[in-house]
N, C-alpha and C positions, 0 to 999 in steps of 0.2 A: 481617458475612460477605460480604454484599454486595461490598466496595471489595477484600477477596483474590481475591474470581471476577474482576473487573475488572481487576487487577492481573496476574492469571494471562491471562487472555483478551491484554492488552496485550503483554505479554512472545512470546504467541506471534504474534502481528501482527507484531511487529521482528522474531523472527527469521523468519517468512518473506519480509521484504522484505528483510532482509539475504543472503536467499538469491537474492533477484532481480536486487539490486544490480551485482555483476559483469556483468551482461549490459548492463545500458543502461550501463554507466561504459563499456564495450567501444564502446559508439558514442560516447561523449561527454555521456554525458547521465549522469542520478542520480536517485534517488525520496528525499525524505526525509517520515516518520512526523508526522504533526500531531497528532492527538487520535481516539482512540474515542470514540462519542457514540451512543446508544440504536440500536444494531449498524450504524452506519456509519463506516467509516474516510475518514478524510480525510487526506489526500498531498500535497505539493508535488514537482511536478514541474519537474529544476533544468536546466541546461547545456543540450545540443543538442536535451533533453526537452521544455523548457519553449516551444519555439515548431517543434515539427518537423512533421509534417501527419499523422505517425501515433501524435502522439500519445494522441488519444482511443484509439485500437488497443489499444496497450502501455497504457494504463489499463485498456479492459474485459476485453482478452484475455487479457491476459497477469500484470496486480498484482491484477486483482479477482477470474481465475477461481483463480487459485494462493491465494487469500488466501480464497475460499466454499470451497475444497476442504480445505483445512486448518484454517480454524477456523470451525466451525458456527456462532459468536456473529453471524458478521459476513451483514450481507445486502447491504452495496452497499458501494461505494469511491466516493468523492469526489477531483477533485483540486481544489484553491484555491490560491490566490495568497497 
C-alpha cells in the first residue's frame, strides 16, 4: 500500500511543478523532478536557473512554498546537480 501513496504523492509533486514551469521557462530557466525521498523533493534547477543569484529565492519561495501548500507529504525541497 505503501508504493500507491508514494506513487500518488509523486504524481502530485509533477503536477505542481509543471504548474510552476511556465514561469521560470518565461525567464529562461526550467525546474526538472529528481526523486521524493522520506518527504523531501529534490529538483534540478536548469537554464538561466541553474546559475542565476535568485535562485535559492525561486527554490524556497516559490517551488518549496507551492509544493508544502499542496502537498502535505512534502517538508523541504532540495535542489542538486
Amino acid at each position: 500500500m505503501k508504493e500507491k501513496n508514494e506513487e500518488e504523492v509523486i504524481k502530485k509533486i509533477k503536477e505542481v511543478i509543471e504548474k510552476l514551469r511556465p514561469y521560470l521557462q518565461n525567464d529562461g530557466g526550467d525546474v526538472l523532478f529528481k526523486r521524493f525521498e522520506n518527504g523531501v523533493v529534490y529538483v534540478k534547477l536548469v537554464g538561466a536557473c541553474s546559475n542565476c543569484p535568485m535562485a535559492t529565492m525561486t527554490l524556497q519561495e516559490g517551488i518549496e512554498t507551492a509544493l508544502l501548500n499542496e502537498v502535505p507529504e512534502v517538508i523541504k525541497v532540495v535542489s542538486e546537480d
